[in-house]
N, CA and C atoms of all chains as a GROMACS GRO file, in nm:
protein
  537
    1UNK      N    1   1.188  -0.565   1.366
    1UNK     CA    2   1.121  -0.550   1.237
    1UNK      C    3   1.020  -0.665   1.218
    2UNK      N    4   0.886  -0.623   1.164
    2UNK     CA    5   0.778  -0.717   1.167
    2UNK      C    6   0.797  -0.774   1.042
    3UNK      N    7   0.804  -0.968   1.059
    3UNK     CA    8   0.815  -1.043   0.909
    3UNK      C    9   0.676  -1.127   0.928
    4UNK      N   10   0.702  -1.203   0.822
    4UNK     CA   11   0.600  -1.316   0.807
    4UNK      C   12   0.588  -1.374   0.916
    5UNK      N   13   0.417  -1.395   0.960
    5UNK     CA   14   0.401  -1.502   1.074
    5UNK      C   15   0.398  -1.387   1.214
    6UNK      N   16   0.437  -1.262   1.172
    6UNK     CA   17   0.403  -1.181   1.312
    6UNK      C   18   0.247  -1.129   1.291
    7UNK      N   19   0.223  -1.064   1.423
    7UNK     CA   20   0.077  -0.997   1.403
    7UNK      C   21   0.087  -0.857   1.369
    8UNK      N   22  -0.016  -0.825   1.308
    8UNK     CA   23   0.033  -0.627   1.262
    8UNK      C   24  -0.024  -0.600   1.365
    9UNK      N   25   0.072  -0.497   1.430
    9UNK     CA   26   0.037  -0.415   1.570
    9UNK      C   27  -0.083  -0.355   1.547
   10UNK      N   28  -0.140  -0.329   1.643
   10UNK     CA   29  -0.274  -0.227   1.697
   10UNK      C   30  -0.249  -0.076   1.662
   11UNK      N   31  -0.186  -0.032   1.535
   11UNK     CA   32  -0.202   0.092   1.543
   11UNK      C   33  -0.294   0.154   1.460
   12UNK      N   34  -0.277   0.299   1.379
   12UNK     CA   35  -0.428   0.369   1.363
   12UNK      C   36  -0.330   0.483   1.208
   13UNK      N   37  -0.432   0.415   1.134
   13UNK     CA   38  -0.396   0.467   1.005
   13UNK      C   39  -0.536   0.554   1.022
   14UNK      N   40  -0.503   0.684   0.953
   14UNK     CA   41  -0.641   0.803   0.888
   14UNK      C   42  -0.689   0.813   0.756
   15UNK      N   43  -0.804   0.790   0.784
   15UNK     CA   44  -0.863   0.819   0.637
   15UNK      C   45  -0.858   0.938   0.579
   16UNK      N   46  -0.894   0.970   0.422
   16UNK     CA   47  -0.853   1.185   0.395
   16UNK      C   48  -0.961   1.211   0.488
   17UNK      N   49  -1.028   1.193   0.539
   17UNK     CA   50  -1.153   1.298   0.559
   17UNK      C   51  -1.074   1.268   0.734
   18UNK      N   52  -0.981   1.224   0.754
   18UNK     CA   53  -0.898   1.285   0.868
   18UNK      C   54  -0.957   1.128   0.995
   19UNK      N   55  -1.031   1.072   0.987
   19UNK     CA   56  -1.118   0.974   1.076
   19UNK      C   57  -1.007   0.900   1.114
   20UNK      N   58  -0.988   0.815   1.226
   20UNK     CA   59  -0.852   0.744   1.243
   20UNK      C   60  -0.984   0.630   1.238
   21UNK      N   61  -0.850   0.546   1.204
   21UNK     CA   62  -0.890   0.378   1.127
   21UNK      C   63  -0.778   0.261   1.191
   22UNK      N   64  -0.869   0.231   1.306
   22UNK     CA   65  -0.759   0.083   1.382
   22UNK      C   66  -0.751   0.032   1.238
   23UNK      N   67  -0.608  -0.052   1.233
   23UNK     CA   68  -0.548  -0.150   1.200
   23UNK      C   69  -0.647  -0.309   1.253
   24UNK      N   70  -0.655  -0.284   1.354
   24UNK     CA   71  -0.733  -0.397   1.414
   24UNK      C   72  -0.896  -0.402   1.356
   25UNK      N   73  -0.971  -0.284   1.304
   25UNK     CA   74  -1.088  -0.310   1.239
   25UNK      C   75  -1.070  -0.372   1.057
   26UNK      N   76  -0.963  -0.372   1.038
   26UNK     CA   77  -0.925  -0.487   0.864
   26UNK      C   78  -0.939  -0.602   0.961
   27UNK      N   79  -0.965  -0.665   1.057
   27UNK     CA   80  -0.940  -0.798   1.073
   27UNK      C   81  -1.108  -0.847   1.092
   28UNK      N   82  -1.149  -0.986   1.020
   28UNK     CA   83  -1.192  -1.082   0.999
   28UNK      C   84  -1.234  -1.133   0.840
   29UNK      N   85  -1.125  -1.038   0.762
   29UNK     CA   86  -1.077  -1.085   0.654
   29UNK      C   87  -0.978  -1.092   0.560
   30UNK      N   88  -0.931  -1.124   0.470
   30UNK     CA   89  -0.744  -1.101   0.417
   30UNK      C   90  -0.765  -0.967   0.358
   31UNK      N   91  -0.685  -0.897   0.417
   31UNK     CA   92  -0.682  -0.748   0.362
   31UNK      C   93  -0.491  -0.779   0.289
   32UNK      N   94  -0.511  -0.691   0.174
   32UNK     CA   95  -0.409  -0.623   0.089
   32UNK      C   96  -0.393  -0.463   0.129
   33UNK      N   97  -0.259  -0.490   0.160
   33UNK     CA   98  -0.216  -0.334   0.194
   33UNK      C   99  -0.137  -0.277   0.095
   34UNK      N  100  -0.133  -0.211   0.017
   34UNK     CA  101  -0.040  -0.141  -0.084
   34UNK      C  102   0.012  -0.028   0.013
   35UNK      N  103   0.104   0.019   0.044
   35UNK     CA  104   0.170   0.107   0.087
   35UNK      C  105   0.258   0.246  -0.046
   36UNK      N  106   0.203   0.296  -0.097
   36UNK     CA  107   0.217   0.407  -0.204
   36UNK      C  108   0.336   0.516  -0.167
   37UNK      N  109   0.424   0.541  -0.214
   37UNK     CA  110   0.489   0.675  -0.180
   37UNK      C  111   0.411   0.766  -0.202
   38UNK      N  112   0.318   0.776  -0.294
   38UNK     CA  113   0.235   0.888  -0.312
   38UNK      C  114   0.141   0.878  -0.366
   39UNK      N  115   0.041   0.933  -0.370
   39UNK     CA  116  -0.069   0.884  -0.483
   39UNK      C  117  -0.059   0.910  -0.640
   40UNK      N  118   0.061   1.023  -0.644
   40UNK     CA  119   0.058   1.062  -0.771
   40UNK      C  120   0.185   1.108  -0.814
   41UNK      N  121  -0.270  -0.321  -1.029
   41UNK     CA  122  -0.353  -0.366  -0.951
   41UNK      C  123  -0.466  -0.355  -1.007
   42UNK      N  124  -0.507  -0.278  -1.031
   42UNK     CA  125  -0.652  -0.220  -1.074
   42UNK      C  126  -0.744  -0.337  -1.149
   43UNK      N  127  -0.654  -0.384  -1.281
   43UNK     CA  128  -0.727  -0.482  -1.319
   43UNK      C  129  -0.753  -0.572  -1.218
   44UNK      N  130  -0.743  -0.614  -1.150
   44UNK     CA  131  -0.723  -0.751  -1.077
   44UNK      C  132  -0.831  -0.729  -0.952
   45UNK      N  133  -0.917  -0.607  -0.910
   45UNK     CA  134  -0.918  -0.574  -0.853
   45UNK      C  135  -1.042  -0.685  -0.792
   46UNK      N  136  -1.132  -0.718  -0.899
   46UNK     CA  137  -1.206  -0.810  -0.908
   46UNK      C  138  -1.181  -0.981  -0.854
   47UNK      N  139  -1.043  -0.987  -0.880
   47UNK     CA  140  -0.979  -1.106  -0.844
   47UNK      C  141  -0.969  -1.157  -0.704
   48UNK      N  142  -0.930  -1.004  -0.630
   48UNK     CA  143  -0.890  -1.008  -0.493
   48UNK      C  144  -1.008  -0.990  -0.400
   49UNK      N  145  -1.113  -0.948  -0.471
   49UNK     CA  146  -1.251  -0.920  -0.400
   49UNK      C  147  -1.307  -1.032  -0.453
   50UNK      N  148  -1.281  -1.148  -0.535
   50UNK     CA  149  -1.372  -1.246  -0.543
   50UNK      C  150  -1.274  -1.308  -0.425
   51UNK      N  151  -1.203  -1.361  -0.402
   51UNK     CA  152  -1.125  -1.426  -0.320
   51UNK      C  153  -1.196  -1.314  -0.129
   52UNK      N  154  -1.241  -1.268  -0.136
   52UNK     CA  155  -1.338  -1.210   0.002
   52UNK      C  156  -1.188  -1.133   0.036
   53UNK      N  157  -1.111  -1.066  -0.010
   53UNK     CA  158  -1.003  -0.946   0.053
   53UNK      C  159  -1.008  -0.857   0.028
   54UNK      N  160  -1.020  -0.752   0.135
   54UNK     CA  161  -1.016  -0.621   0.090
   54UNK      C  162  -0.908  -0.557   0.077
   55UNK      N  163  -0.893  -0.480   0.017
   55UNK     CA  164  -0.774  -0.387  -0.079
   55UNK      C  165  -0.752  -0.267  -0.031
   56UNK      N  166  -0.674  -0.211   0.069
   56UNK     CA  167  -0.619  -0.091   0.098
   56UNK      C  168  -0.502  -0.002   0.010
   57UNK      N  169  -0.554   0.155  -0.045
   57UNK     CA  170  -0.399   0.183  -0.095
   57UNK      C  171  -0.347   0.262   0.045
   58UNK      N  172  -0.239   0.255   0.132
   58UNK     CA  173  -0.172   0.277   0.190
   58UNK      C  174  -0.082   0.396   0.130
   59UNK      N  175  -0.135   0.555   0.151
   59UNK     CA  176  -0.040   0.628   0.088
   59UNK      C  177   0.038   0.733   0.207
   60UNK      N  178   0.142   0.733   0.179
   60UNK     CA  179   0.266   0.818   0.326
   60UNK      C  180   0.260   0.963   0.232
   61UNK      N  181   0.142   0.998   0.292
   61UNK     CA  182   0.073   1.140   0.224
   61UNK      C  183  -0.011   1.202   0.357
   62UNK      N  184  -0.002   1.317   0.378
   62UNK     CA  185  -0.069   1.401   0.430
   62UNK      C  186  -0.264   1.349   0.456
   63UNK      N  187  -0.334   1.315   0.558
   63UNK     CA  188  -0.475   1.316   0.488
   63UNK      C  189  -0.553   1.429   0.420
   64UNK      N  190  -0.512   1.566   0.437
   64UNK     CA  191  -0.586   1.637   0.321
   64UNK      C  192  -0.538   1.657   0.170
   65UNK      N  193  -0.409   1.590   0.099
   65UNK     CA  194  -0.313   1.582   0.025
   65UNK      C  195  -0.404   1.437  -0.056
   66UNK      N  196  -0.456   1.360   0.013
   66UNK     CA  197  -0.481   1.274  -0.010
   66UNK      C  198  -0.629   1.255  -0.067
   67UNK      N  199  -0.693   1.348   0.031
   67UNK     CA  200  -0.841   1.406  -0.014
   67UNK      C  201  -0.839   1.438  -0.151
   68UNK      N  202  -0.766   1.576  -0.133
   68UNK     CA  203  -0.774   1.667  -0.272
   68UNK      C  204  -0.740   1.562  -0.390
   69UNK      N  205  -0.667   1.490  -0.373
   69UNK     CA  206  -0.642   1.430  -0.461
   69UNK      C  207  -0.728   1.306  -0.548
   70UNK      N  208  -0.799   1.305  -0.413
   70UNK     CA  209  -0.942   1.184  -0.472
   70UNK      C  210  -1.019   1.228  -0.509
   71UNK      N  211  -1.049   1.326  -0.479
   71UNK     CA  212  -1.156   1.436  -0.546
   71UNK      C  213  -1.161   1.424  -0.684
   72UNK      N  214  -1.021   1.472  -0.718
   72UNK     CA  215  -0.984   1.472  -0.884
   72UNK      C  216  -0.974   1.376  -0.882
   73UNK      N  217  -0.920   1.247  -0.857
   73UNK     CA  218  -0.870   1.123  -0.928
   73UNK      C  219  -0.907   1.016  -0.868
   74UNK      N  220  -1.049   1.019  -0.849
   74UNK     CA  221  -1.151   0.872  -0.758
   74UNK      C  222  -1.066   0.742  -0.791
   75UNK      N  223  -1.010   0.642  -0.704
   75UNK     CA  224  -0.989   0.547  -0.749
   75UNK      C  225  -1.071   0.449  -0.650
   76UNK      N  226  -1.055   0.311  -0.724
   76UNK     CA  227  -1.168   0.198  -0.714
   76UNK      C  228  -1.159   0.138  -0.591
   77UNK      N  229  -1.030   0.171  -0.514
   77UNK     CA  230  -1.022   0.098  -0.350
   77UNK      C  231  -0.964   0.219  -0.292
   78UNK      N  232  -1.026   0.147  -0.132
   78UNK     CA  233  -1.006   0.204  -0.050
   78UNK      C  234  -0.890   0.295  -0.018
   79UNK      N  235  -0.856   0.429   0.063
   79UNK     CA  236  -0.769   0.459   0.041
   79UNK      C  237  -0.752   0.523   0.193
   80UNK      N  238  -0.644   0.494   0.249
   80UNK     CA  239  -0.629   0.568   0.378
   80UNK      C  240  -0.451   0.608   0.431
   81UNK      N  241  -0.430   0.669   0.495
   81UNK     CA  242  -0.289   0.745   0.514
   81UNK      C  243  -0.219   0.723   0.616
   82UNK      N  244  -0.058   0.699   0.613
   82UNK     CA  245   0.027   0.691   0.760
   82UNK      C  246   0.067   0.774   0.820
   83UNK      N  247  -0.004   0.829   0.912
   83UNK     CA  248   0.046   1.005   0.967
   83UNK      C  249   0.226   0.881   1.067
   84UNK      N  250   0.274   0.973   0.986
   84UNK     CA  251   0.459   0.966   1.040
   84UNK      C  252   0.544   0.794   0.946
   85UNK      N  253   0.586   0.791   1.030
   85UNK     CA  254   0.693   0.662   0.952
   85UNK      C  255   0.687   0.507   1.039
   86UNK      N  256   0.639   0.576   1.200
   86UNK     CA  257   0.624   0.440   1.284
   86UNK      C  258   0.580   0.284   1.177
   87UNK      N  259   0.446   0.290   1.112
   87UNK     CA  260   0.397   0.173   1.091
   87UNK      C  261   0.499   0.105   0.943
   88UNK      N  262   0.556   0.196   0.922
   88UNK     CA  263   0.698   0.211   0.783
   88UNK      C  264   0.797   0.155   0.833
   89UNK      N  265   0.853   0.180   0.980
   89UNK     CA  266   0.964   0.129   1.020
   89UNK      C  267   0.932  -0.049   1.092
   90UNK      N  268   0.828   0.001   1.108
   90UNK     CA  269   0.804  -0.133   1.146
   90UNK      C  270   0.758  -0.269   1.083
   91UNK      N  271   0.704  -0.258   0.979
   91UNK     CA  272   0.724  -0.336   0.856
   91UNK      C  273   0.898  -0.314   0.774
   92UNK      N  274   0.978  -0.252   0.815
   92UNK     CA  275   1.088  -0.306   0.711
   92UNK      C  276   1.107  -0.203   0.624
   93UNK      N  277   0.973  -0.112   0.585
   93UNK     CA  278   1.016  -0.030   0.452
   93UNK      C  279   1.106   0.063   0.458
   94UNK      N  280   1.207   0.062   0.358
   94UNK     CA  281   1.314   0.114   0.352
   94UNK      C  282   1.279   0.270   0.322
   95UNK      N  283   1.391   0.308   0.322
   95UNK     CA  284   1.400   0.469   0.252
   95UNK      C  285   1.526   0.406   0.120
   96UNK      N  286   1.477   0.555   0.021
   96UNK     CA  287   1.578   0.507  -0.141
   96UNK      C  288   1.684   0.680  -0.131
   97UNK      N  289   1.726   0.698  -0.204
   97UNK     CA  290   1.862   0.746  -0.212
   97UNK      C  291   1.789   0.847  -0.305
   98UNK      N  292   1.827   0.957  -0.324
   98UNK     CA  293   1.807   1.103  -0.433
   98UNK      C  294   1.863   1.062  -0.532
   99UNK      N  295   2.015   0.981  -0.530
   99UNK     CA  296   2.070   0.920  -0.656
   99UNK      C  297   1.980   0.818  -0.689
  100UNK      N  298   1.902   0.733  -0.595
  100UNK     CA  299   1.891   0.620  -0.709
  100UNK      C  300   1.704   0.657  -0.760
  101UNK      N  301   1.637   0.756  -0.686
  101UNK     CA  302   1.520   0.840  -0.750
  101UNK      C  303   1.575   0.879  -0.905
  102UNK      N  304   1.686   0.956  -0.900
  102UNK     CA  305   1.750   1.036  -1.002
  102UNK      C  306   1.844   0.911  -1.121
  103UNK      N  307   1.779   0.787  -1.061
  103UNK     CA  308   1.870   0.718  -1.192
  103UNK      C  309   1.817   0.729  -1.345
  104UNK      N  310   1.882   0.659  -1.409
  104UNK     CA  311   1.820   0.648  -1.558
  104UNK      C  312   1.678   0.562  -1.584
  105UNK      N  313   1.715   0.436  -1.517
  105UNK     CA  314   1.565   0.367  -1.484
  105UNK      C  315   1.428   0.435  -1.427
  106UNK      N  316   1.484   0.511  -1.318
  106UNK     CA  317   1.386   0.559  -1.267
  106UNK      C  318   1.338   0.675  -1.313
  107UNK      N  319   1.384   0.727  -1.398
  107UNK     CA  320   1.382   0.874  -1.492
  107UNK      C  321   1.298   0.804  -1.603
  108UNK      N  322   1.318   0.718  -1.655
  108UNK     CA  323   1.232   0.600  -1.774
  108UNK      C  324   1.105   0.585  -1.729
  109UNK      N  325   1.066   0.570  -1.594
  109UNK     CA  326   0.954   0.541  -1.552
  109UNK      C  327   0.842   0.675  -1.546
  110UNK      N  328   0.922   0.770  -1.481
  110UNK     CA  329   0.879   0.870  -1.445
  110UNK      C  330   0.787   0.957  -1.626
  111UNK      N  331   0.936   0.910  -1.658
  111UNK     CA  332   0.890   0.988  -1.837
  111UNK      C  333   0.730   0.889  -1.930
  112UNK      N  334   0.748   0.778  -1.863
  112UNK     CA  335   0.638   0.641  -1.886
  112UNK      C  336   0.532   0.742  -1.828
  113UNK      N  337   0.542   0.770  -1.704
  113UNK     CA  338   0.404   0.803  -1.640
  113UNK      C  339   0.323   0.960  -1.702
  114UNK      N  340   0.450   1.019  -1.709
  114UNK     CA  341   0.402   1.172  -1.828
  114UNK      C  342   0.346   1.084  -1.957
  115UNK      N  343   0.384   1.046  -2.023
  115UNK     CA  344   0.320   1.017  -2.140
  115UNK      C  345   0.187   0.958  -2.150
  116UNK      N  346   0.171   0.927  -2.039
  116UNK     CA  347   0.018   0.870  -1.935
  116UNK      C  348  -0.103   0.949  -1.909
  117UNK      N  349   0.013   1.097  -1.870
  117UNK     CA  350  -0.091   1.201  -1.829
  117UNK      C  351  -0.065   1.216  -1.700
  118UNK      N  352   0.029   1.141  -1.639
  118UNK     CA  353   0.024   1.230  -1.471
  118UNK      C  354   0.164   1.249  -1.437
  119UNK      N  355   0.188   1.360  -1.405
  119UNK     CA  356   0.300   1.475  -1.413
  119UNK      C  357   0.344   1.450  -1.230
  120UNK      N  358   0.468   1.422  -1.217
  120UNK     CA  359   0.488   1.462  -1.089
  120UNK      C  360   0.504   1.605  -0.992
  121UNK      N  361   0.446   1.592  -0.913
  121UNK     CA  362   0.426   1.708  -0.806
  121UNK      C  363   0.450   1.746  -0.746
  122UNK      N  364   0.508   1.899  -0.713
  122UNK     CA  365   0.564   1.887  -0.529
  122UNK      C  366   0.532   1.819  -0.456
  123UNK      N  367   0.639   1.810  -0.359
  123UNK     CA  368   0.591   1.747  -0.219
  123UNK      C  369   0.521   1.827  -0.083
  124UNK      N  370   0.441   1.827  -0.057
  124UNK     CA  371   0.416   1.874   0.034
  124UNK      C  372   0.480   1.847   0.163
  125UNK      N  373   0.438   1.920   0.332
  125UNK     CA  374   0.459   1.896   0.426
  125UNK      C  375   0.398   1.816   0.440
  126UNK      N  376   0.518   1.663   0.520
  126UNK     CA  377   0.423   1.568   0.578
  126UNK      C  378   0.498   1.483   0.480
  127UNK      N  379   0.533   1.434   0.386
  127UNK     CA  380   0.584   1.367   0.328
  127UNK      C  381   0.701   1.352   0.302
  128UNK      N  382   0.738   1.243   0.272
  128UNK     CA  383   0.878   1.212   0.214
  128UNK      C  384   0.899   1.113   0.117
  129UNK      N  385   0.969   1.191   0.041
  129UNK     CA  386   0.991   1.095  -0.104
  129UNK      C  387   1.103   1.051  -0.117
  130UNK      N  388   1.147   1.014  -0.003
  130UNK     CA  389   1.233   0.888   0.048
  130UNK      C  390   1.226   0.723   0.065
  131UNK      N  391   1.098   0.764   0.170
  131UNK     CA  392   1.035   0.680   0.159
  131UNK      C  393   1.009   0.536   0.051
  132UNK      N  394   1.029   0.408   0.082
  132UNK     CA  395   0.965   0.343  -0.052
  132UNK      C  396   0.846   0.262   0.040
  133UNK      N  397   0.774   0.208  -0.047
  133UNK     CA  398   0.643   0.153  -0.035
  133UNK      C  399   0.683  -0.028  -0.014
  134UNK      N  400   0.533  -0.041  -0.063
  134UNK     CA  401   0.567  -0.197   0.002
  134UNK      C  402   0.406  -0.231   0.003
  135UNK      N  403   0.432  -0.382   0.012
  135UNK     CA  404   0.269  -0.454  -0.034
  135UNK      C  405   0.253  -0.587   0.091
  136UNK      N  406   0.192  -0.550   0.157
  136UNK     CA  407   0.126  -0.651   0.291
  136UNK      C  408   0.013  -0.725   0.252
  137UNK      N  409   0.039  -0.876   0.313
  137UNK     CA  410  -0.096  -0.954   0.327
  137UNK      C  411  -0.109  -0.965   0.448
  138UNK      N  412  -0.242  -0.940   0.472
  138UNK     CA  413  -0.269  -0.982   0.644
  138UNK      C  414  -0.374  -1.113   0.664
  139UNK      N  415  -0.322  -1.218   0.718
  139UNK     CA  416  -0.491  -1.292   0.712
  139UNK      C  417  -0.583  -1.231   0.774
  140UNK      N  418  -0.730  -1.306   0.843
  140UNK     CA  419  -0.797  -1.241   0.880
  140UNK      C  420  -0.793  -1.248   0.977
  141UNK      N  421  -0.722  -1.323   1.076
  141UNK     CA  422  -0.719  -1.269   1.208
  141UNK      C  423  -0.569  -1.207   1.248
  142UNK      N  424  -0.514  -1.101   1.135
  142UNK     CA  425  -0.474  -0.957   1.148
  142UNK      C  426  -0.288  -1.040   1.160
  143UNK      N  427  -0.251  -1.095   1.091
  143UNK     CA  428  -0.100  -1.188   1.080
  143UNK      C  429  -0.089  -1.163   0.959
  144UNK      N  430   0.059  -1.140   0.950
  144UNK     CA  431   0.126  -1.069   0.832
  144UNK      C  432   0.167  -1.216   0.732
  145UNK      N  433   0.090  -1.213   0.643
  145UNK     CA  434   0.134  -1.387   0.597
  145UNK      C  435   0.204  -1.353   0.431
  146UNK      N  436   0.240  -1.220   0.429
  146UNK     CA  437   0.310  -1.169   0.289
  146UNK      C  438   0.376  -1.042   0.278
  147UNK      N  439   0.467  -1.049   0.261
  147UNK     CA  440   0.549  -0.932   0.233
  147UNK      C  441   0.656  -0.889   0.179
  148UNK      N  442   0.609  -0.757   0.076
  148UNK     CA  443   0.728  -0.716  -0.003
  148UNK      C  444   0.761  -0.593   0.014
  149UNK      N  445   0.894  -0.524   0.023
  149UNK     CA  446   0.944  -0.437   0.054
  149UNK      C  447   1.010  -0.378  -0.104
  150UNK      N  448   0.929  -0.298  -0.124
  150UNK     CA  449   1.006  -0.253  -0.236
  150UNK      C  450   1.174  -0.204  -0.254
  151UNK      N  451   1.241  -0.215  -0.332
  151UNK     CA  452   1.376  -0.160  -0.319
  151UNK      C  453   1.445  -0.095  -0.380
  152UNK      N  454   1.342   0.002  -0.476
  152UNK     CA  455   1.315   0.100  -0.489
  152UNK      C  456   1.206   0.208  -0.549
  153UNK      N  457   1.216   0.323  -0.608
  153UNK     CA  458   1.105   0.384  -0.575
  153UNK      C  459   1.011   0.305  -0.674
  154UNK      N  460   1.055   0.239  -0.796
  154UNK     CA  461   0.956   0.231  -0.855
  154UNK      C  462   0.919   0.077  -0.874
  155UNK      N  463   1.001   0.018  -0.744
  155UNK     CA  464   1.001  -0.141  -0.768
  155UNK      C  465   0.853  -0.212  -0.687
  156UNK      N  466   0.818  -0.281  -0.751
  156UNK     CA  467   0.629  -0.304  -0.746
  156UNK      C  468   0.708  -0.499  -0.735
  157UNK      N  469   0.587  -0.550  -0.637
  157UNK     CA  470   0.601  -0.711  -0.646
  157UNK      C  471   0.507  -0.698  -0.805
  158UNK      N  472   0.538  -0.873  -0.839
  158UNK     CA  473   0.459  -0.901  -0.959
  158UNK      C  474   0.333  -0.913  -0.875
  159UNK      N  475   0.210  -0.919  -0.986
  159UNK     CA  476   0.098  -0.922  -0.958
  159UNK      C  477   0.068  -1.058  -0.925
  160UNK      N  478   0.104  -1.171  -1.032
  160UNK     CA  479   0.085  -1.287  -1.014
  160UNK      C  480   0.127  -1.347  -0.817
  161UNK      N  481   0.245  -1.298  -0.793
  161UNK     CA  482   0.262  -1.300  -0.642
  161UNK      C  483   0.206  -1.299  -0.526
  162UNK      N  484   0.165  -1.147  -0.568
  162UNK     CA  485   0.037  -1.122  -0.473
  162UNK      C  486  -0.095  -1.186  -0.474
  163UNK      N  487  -0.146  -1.221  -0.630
  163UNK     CA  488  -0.237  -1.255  -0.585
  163UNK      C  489  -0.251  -1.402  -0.534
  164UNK      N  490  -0.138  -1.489  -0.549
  164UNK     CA  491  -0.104  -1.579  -0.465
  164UNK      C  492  -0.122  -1.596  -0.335
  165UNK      N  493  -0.066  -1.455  -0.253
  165UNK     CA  494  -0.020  -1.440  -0.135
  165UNK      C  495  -0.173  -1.393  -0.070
  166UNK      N  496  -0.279  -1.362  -0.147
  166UNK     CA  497  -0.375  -1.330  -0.130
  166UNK      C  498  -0.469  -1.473  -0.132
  167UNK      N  499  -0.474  -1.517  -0.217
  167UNK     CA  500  -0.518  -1.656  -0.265
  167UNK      C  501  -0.479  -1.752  -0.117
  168UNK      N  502  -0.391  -1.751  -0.069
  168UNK     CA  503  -0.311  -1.824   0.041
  168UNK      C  504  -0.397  -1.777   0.158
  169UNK      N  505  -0.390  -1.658   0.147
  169UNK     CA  506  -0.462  -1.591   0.313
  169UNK      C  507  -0.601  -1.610   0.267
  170UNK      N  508  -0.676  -1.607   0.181
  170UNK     CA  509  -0.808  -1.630   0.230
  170UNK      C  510  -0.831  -1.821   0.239
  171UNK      N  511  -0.754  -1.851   0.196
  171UNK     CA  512  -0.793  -2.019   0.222
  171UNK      C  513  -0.780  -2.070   0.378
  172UNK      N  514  -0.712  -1.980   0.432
  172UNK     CA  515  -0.692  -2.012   0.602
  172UNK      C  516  -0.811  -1.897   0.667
  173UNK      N  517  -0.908  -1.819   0.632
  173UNK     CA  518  -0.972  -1.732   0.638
  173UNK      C  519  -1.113  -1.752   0.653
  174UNK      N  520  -1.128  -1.777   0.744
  174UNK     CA  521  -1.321  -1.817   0.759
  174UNK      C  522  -1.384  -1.755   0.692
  175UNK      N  523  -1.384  -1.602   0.672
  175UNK     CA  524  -1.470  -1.569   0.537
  175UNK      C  525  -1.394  -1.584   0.412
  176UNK      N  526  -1.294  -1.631   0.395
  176UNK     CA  527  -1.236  -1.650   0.255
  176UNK      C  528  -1.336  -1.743   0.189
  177UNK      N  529  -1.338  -1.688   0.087
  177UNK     CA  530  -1.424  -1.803  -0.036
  177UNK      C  531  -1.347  -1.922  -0.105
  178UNK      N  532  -1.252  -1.991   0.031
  178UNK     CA  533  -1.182  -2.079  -0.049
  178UNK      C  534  -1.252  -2.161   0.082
  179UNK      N  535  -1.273  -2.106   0.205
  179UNK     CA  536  -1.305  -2.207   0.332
  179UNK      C  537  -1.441  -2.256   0.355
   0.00000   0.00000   0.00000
């Protein structure tokens, strides 16, 4: 399980319009991740 | 969050909502209900299990607290919805800081469905990562 002080893996979140989105392109600044059960 | 949203973008961080939603579930839904940050989706549970985030219980969805909240959010104007395929409302959420060279320097695991870190926290934990952050506007 990933804690404080690890690196967030290389994987690939999608945007709605379906586009996959490295994890690795948020980096060269502090990104906030909210993680939502749902939007609504 | 929303208010603050200004806070975290003066501090040079960008703001992902992270929703464990379908991406066309997620579309439709912006369509109707544009919100002010970014918004992108976890096809499966991998990047869930691997941060820590838990799953919550049907009983403790179905508690009195969480029935309080739910009735908070109707009186708001937004009604909860089926679930579609692709989701699970098991699932709980959770709030990541990453610095900028992609290190997890904050994290809360919600513990349950409707448990949110304080704001003041985060934006701490935000405040923290851009000061070690070459484009942070603290460096």
């Amino acid at each position: 399980m990933l804690s404080v002080g690890d690196r967030l893996p290389d994987l690939e979140l999608r945007l709605p319009d379906e586009r996959l989105l490295p994890l690795s392109d948020l980096r060269g600044r502090p990104v906030l991740l909210i993680f939502l059960r749902h939007l609504a | 969050m929303e208010p603050h949203l200004p806070e975290l973008r003066a501090l040079g961080a960008d703001v992902w909502a992270i929703a464990l939603t379908p991406p066309r579930r997620a579309a439709a839904y912006l369509e109707r209900y544009p919100l002010p940050l970014r918004v992108a989706v976890v096809p499966g549970r991998k990047l869930c299990v691997a941060l820590g985030l838990g799953r919550t219980t049907w009983w403790s969805i179905l508690s009195p607290p969480s029935i309080g909240r739910y009735l908070a959010a109707i009186l708001r104007g937004t009604w909860p919805r089926k679930p579609v395929k692709g989701e699970d409302l098991l699932q709980l959420g959770g709030e990541v800081v990453v610095d900028a060279a992609g290190v997890i320097r904050w994290l809360y695991r919600s513990r349950t469905a409707t448990d949110r870190p304080r704001v003041s926290a985060v934006l701490k934990a935000v405040a923290q990562a851009a000061a070690t952050s070459p484009t942070g506007s603290n460096s």
